[in-house]
Every structure is written in C-alpha cells, then in structure tokens.
DSSP file (Angstrom, degrees, kcal/mol; ACC not computed):
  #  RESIDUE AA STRUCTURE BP1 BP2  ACC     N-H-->O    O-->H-N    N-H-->O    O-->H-N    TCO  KAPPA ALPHA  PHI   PSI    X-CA   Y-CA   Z-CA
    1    1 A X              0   0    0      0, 0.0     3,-0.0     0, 0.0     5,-0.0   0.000 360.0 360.0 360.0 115.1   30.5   30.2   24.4
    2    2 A X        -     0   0    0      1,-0.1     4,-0.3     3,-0.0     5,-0.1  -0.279 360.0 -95.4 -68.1 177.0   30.6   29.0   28.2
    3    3 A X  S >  S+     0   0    0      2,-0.2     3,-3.3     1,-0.1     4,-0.3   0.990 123.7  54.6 -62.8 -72.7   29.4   25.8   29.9
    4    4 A X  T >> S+     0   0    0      1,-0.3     3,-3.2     2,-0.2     4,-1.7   0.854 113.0  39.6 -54.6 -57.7   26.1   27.7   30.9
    5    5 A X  H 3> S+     0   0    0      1,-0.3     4,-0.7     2,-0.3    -1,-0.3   0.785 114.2  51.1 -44.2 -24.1   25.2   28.8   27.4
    6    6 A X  H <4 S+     0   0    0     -3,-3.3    -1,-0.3    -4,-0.3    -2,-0.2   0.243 110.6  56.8-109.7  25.0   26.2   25.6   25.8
    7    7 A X  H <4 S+     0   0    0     -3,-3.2     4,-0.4    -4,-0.3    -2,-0.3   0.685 111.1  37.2-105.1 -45.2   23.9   24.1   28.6
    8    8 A X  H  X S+     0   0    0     -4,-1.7     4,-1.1    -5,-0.2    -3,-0.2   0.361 110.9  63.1 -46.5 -20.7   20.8   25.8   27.8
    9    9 A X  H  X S+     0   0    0     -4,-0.7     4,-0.8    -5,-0.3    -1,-0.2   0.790 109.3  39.0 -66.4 -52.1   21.5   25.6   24.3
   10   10 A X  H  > S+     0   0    0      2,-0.2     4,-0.6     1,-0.2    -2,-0.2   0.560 106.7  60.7 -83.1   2.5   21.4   22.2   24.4
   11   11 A X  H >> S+     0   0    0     -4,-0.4     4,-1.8     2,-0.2     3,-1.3   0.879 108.4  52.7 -85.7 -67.6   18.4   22.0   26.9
   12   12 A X  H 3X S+     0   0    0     -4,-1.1     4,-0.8     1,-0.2    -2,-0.2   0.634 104.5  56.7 -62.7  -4.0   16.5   24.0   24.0
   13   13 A X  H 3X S+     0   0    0     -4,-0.8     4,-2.0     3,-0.2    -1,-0.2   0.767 105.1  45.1 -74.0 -32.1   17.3   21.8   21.7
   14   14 A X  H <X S+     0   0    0     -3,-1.3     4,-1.8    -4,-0.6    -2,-0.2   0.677 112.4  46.6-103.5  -9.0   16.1   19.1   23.1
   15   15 A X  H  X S+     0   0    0     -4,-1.8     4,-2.8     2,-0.2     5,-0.5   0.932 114.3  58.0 -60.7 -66.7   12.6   20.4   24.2
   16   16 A X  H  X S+     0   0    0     -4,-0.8     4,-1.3     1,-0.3     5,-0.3   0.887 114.8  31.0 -39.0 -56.7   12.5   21.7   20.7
   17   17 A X  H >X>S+     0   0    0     -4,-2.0     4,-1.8     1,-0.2     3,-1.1   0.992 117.8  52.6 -80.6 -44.5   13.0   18.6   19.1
   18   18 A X  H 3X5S+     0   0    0     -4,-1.8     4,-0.7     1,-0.2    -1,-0.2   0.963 116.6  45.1 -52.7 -25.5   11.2   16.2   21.7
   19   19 A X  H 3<5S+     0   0    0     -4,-2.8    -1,-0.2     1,-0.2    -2,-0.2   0.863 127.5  26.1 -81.6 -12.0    8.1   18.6   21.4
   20   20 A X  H <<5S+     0   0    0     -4,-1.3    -1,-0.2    -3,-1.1    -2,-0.2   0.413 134.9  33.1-110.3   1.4    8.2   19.0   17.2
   21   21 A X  H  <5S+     0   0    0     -4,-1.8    -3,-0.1    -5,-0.3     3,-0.1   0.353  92.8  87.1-140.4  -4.2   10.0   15.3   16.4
   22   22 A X  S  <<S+     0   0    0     -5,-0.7     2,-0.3    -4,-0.7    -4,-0.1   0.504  85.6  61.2 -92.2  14.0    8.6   12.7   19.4
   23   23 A X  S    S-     0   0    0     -4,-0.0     2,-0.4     2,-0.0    -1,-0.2  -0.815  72.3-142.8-159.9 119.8    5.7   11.8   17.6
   24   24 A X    >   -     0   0    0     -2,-0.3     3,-2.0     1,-0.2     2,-0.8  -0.260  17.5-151.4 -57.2 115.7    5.0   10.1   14.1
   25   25 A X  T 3  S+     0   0    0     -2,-0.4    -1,-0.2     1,-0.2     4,-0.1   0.177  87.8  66.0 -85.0  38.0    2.0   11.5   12.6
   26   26 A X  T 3  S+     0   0    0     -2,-0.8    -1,-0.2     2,-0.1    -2,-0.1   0.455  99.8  52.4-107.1  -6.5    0.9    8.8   10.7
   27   27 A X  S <  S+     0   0    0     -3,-2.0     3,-0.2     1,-0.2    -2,-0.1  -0.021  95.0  65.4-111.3  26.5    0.1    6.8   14.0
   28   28 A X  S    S+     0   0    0      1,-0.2     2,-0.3    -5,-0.1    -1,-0.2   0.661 119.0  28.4-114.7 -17.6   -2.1    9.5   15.6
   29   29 A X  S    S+     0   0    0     -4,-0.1     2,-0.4     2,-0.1    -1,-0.2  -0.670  90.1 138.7-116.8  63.4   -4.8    8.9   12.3
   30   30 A X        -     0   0    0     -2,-0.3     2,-0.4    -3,-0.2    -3,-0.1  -0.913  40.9-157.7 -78.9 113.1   -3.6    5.1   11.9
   31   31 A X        -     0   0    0     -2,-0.4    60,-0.1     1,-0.1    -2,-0.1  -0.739  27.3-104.2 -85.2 159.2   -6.8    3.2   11.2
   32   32 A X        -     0   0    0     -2,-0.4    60,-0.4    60,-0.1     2,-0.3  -0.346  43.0-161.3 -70.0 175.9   -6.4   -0.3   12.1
   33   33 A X        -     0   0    0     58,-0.2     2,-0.3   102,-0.1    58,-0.3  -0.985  19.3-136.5-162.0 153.5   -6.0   -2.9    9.3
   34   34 A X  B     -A   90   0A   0     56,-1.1    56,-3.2    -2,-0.3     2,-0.4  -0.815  38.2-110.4-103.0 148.9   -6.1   -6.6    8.3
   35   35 A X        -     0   0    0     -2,-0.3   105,-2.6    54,-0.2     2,-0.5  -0.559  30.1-164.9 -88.2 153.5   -3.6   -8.0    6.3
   36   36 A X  E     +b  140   0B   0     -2,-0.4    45,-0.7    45,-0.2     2,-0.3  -0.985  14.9 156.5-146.9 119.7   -4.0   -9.1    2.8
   37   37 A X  E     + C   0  80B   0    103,-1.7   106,-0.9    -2,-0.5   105,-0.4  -0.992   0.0 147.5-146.8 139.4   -2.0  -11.1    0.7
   38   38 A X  E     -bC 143  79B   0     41,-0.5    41,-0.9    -2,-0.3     2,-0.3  -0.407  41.5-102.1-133.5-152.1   -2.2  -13.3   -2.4
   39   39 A X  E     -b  144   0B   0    104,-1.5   106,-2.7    39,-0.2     2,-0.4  -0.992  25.8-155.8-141.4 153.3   -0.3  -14.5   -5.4
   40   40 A X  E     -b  145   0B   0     37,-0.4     2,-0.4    -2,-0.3     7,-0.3  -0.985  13.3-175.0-128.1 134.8   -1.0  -12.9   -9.1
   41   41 A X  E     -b  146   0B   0    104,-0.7   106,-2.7    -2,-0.4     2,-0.3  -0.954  16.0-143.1-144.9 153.6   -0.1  -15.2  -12.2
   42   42 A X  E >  S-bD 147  45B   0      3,-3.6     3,-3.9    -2,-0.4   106,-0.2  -0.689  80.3 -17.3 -87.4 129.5   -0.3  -14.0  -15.8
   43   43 A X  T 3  S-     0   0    0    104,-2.5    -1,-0.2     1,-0.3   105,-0.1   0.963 133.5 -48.8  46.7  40.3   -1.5  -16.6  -18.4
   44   44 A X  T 3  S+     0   0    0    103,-0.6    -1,-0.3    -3,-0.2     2,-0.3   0.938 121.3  90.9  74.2  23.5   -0.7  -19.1  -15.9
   45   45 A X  B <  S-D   42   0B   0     -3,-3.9    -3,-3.6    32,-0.0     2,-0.2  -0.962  85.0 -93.4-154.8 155.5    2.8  -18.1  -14.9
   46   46 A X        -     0   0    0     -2,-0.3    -5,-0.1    -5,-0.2    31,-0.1  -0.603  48.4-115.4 -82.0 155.2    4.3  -16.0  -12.5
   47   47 A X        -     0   0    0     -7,-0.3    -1,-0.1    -2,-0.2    29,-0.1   0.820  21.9-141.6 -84.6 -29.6    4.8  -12.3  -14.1
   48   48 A X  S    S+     0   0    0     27,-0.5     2,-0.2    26,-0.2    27,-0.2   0.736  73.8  40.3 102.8 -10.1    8.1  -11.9  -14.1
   49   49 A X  S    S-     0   0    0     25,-0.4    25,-0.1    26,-0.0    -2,-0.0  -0.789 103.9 -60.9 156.2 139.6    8.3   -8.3  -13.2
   50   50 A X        -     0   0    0     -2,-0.2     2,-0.3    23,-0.2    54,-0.1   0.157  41.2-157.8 -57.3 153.6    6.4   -6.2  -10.7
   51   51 A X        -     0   0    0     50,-0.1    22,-1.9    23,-0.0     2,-0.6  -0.975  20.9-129.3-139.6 132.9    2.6   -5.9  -11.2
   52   52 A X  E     -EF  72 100C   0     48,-2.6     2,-0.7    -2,-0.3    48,-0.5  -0.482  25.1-167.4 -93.3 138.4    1.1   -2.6   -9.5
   53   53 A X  E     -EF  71  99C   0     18,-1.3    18,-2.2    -2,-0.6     2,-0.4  -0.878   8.2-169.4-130.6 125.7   -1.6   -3.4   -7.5
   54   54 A X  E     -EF  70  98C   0     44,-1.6    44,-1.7    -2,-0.7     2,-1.3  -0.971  16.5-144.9-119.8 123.4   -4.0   -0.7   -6.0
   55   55 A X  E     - F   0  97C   0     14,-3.0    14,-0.3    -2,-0.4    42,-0.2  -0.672  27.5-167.6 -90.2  93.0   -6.8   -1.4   -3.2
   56   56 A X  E     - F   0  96C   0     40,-1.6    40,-1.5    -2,-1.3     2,-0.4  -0.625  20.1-117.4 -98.0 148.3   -9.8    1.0   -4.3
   57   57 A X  E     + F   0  95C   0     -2,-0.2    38,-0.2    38,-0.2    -1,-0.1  -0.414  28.4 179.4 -78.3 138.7  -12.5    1.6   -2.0
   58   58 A X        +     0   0    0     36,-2.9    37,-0.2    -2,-0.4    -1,-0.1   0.268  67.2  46.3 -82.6  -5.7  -15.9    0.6   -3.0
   59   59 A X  S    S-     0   0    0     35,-0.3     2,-0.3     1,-0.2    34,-0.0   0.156 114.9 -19.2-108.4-128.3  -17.9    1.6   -0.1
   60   60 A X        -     0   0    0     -2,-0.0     2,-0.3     1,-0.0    -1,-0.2  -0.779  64.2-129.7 -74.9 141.5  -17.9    5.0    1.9
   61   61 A X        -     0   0    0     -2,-0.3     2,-0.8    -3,-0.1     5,-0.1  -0.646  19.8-126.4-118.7 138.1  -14.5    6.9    1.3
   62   62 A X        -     0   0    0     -2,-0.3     5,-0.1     1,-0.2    -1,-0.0  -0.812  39.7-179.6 -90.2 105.6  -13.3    7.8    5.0
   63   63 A X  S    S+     0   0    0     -2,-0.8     3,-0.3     1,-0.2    -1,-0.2   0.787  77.8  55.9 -91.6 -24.0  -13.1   12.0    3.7
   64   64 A X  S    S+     0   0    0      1,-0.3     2,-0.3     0, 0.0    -1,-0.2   0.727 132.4   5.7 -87.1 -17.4  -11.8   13.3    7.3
   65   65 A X  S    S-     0   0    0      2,-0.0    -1,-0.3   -35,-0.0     2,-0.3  -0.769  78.8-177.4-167.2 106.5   -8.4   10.5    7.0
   66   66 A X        -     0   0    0     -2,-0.3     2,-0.5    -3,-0.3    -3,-0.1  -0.720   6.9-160.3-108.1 175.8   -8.3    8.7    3.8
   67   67 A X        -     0   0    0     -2,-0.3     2,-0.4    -5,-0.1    -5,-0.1  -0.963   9.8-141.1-148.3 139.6   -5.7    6.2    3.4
   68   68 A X        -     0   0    0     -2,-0.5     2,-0.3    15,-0.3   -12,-0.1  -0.943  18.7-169.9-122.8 147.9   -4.1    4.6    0.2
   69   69 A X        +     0   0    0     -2,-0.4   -14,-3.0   -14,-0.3     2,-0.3  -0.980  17.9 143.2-143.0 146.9   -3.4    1.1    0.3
   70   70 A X  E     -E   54   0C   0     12,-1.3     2,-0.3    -2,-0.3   -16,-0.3  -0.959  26.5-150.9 173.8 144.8   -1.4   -0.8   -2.3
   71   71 A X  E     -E   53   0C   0    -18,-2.2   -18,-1.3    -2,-0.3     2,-0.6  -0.938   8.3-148.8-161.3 142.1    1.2   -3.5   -3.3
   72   72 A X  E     -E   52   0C   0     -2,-0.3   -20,-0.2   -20,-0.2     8,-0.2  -0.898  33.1-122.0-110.0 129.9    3.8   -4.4   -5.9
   73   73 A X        -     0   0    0    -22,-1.9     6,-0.2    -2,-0.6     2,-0.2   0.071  12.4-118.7 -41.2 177.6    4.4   -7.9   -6.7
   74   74 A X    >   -     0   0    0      4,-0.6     3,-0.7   -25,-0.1   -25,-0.4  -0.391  34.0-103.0 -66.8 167.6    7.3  -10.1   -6.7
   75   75 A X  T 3  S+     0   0    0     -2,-0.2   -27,-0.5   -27,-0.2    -2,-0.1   0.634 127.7  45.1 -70.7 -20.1    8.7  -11.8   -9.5
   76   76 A X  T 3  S-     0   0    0    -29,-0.1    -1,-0.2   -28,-0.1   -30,-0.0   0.216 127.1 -97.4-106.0  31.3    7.4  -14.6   -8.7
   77   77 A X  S <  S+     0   0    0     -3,-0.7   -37,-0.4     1,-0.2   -39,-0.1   0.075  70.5 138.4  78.0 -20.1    3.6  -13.0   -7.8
   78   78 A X        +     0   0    0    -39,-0.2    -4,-0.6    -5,-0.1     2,-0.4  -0.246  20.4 153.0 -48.0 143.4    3.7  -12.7   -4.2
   79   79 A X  E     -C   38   0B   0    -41,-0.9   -41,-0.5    -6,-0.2     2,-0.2  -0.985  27.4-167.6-137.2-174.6    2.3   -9.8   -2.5
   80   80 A X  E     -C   37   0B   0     -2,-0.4     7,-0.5   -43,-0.2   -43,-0.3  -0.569  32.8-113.0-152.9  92.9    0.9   -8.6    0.4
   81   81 A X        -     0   0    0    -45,-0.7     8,-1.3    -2,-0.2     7,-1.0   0.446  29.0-173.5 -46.1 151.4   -0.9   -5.2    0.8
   82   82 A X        +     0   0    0      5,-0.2   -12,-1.3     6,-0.2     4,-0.1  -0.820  24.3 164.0-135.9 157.8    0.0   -2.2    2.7
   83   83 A X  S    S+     0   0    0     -2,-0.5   -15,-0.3     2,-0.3    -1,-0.1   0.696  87.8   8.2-135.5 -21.2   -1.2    1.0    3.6
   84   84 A X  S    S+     0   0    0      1,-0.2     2,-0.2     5,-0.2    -2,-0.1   0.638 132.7  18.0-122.0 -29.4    0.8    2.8    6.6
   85   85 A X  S    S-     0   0    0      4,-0.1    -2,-0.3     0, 0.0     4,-0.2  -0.935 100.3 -72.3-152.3 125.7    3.6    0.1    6.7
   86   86 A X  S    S-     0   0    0      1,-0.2    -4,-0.1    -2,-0.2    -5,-0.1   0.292 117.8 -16.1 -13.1 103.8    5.2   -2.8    4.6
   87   87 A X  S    S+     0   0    0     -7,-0.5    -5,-0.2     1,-0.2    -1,-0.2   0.974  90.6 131.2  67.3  43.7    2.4   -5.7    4.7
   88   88 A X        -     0   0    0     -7,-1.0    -6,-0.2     1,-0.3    -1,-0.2   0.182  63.6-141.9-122.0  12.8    0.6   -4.0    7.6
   89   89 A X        -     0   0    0     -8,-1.3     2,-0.4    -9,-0.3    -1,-0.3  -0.181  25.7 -57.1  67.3-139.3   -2.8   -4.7    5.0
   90   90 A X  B     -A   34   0A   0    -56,-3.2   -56,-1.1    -8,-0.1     3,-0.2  -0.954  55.0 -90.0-143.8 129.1   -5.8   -2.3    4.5
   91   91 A X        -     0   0    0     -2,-0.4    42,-0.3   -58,-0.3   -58,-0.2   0.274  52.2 -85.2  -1.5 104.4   -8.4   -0.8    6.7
   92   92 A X  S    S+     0   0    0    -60,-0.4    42,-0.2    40,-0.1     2,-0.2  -0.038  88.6  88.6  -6.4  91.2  -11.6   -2.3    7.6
   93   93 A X  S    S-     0   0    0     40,-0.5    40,-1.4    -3,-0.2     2,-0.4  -0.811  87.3 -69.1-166.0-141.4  -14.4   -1.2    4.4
   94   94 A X  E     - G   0 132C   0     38,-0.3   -36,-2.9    -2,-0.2    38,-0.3  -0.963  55.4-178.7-147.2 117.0  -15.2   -2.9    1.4
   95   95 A X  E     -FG  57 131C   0     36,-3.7    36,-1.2    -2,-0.4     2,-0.3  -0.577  20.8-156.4-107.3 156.5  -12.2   -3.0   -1.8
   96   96 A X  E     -FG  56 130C   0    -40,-1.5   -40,-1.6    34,-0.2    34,-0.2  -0.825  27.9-134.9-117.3 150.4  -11.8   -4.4   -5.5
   97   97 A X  E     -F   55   0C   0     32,-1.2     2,-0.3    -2,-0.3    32,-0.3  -0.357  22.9-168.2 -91.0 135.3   -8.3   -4.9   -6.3
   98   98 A X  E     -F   54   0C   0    -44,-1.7   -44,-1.6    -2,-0.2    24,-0.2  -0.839   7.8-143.1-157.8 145.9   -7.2   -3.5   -9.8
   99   99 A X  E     -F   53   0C   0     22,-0.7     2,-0.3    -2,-0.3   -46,-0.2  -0.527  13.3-170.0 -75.6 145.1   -4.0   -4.2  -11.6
  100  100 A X  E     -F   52   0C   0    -48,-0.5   -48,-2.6    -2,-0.2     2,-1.2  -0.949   4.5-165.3-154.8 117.0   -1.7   -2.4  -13.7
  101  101 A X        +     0   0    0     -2,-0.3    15,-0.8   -50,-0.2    16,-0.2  -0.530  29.7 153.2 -81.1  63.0    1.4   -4.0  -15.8
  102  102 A X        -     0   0    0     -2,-1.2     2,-0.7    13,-0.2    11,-0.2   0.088  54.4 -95.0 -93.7-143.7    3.6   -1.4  -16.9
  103  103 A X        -     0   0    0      9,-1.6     9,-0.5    11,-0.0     7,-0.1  -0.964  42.2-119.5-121.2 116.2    7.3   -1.4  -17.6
  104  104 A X        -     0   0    0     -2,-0.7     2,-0.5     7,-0.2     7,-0.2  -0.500  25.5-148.2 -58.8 130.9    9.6   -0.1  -14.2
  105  105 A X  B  >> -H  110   0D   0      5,-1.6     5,-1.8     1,-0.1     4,-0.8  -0.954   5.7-153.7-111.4 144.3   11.4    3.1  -15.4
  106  106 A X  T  45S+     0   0    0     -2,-0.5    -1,-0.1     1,-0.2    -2,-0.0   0.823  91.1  57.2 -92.9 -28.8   14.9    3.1  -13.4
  107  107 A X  T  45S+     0   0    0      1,-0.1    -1,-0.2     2,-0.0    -2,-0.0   0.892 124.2  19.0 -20.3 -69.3   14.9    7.2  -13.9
  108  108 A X  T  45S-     0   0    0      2,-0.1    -2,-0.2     0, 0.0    -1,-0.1   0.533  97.8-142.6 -89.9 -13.1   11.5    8.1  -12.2
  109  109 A X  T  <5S+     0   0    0     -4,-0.8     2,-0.3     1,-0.1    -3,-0.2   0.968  74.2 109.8  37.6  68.9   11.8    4.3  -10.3
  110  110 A X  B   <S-H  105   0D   0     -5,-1.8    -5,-1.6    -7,-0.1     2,-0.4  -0.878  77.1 -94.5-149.8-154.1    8.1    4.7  -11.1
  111  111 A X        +     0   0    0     -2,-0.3     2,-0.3    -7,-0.2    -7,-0.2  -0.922  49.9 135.8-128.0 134.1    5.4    2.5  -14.1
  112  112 A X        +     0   0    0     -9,-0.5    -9,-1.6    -2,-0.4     2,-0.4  -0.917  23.7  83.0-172.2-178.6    4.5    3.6  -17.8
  113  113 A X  S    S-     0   0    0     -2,-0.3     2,-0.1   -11,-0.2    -8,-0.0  -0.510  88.9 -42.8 115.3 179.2    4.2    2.5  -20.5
  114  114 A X        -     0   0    0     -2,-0.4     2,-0.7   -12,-0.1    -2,-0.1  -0.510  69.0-102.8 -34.2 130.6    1.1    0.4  -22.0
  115  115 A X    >>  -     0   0    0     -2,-0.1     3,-1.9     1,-0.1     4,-0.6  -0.827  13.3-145.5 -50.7  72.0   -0.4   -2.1  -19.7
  116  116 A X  T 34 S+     0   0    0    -15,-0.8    -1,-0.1    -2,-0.7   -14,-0.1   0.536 103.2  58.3  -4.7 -44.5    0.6   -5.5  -20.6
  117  117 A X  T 34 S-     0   0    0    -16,-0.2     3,-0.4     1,-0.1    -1,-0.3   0.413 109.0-124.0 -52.7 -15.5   -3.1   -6.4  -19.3
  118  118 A X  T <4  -     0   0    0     -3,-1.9    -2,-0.1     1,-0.2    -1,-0.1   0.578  61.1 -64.3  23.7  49.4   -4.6   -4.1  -21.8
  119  119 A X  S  < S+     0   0    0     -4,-0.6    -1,-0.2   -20,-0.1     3,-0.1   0.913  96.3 140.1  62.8  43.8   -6.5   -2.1  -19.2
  120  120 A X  S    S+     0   0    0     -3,-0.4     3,-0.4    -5,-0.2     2,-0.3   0.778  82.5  10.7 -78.4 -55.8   -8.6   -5.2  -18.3
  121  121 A X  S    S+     0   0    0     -4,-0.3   -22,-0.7     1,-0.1    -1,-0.1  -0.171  85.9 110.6-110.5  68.0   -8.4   -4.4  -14.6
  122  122 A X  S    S+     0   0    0     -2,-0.3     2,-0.2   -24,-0.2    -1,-0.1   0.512  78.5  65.2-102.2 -17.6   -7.1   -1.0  -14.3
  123  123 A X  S    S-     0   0    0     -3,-0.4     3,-0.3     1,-0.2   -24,-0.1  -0.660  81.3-128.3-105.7 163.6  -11.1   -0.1  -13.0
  124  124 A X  S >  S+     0   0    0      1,-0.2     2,-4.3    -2,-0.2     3,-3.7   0.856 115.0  54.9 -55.8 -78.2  -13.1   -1.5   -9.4
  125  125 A X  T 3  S+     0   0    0      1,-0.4    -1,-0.2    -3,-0.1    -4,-0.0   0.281 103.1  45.7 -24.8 -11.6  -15.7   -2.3  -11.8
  126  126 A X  T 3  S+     0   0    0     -2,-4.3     2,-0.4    -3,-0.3    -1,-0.4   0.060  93.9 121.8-133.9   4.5  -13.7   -4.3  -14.1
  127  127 A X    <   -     0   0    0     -3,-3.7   -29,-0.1    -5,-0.1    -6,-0.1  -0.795  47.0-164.3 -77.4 124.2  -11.9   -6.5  -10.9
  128  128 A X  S    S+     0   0    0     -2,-0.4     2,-0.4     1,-0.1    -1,-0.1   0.348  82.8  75.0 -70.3   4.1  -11.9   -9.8  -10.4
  129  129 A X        +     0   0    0    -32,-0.3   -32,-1.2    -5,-0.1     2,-0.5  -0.886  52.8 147.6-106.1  81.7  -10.9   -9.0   -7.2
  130  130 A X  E     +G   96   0C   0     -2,-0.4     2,-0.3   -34,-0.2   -34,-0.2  -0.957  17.3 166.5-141.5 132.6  -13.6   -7.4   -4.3
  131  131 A X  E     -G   95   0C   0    -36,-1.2   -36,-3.7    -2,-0.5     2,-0.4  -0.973  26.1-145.8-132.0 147.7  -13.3   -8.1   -0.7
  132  132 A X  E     -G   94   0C   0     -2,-0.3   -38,-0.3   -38,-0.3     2,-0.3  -0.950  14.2-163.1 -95.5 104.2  -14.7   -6.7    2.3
  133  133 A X        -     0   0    0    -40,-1.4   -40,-0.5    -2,-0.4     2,-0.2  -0.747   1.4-164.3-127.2 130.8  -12.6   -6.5    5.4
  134  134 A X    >   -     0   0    0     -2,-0.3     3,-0.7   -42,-0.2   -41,-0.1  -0.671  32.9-104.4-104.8 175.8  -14.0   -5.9    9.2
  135  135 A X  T 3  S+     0   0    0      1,-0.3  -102,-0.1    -2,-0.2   -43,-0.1   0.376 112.1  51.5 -68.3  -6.4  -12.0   -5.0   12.2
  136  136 A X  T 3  S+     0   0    0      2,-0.1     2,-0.9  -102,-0.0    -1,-0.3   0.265  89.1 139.7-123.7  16.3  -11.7   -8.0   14.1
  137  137 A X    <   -     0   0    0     -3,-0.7  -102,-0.2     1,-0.1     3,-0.1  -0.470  50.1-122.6 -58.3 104.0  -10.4  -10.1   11.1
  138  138 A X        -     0   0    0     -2,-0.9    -1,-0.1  -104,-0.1  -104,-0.1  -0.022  51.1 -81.4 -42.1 147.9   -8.0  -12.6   10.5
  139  139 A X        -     0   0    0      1,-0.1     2,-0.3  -103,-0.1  -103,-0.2  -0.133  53.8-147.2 -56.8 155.8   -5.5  -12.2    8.1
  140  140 A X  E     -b   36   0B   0   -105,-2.6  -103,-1.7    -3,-0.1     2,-0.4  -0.925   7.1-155.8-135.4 141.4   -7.2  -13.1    4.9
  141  141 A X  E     -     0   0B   0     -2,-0.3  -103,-0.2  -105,-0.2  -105,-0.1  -0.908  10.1-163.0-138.1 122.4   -5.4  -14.7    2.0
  142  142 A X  E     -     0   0B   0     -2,-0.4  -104,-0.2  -105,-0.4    -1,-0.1   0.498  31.6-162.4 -60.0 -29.2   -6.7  -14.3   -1.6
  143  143 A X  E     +b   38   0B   0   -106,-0.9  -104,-1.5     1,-0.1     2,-0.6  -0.137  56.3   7.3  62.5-166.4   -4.5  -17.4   -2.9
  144  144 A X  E     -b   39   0B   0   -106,-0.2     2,-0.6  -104,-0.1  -104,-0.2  -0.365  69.5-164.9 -74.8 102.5   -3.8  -17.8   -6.7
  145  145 A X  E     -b   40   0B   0   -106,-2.7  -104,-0.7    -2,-0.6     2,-0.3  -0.936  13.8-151.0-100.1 122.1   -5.3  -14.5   -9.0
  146  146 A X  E     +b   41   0B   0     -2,-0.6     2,-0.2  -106,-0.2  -104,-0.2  -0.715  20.9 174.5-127.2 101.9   -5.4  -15.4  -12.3
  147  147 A X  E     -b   42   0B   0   -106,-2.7  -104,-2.5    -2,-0.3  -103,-0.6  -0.744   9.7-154.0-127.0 173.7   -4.9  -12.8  -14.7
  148  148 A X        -     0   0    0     -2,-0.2  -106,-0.0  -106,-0.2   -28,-0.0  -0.920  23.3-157.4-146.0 128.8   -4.6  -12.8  -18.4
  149  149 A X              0   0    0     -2,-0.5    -1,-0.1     1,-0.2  -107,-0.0   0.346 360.0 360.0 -49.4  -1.0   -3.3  -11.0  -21.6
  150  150 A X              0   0    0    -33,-0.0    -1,-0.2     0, 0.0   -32,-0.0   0.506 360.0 360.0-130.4 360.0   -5.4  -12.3  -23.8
C-alpha cells in the first residue's frame, strides 16, 4: 500500500467514524431532569445490602421517548435516582417510588429471590413514596423512607 492509499484510507475512516460515532444518541432524546435523592431504612436501620428502587410513572407515559429511571441503595441507604446518567434524577411528570429487596446474584450481577419486604411496595399503588417533579425544580430530597418487614 503507498502513502496515497494509506492517506485516503485513513481520511475514510475518519469521515466514517465522525459521521456514524460523533454523536451519543441518548442526548439527542434526553429529557431534562431533577435530581432525586433520599435515604431508605428497614425497621429502623440502614439495609445492609442494596434495595432496588424503581421510579414508575403515574401520570401520562411519554410513548414517543420513554425513559426508565431507577436507583440501587447503598449499604448504608443512600441513593439518588437516575435515568440517562449516574444521579442525573428523573424527568419532569408525576412518580411513586416502589421497592424491591432481593438477594444480589454475583452470576447474573442482577436481584431474585423473595423480597425481604414481602411485596409491600413492589406496586405505585402500594408506595409510600409519590412525587411530582416540574422542569424548573430544585433538586428535591425525600430524606429518611422508612420501610418495614413486618
């Protein structure tokens, strides 16, 4: 291969990638978001082990760019939700929070097991948790949710 072929090669390479690689596609259907963060204790104590937390909508479901937003504790309860980026919160609408205890499996790195919670908030309907968030909101913090096995 000569200079001109290994100049033209690399010339298409790099249109090819800037025109197929220069632009994240999660940020051209980014909604904005406020951030949301709280603390979760169990029976009065922090859980010990990650607590799955899922933000489900309660209002109109955005059908043309939906968006999942969702947060795993700490050990010691913290969290903060996210939906596009670590702790970047959730879209403007109207949420209940529901929780789900399971056991981390280190195979799938995913949750199963029986819910430590015993499917007390695994539904909206059944959250102690429902917030509404507009677009020009300060970051809102939920403070100590207090959840219980028993």
């Amino acid at each position: 291969m000569n200079c001109k072929d290994l100049l033209a090669l690399s010339l298409m390479t790099t249109a090819l990638w800037s025109f197929g690689c220069g632009k994240k596609e999660h940020e051209y259907f980014a909604k904005p978001t406020v951030q949301v963060a709280g603390t979760v204790t169990v029976d009065g104590q922090p859980p010990g082990s990650p607590i799955v937390i899922e933000c489900q909508s309660v209002g109109d479901d955005d059908l043309e760019h939906p968006s999942v937003t969702q947060a795993l504790t700490s050990e010691d309860g913290r969290f903060a939700l996210s939906t596009y980026v670590e702790g970047d919160g959730a879209p403007p609408g109207s949420y209940a929070l529901t929780f789900y205890w399971g056991k981390l499996n280190q195979m799938s790195v995913g949750f199963s097991g029986p819910d430590r919670l015993k499917n007390r908030y695994n539904k909206p309907e059944k959250s102690p948790v429902k917030l509404t968030l507009t677009a020009d909101q300060e970051p809102v913090d939920l403070g100590e949710i207090k959840l219980t096995t028993k």
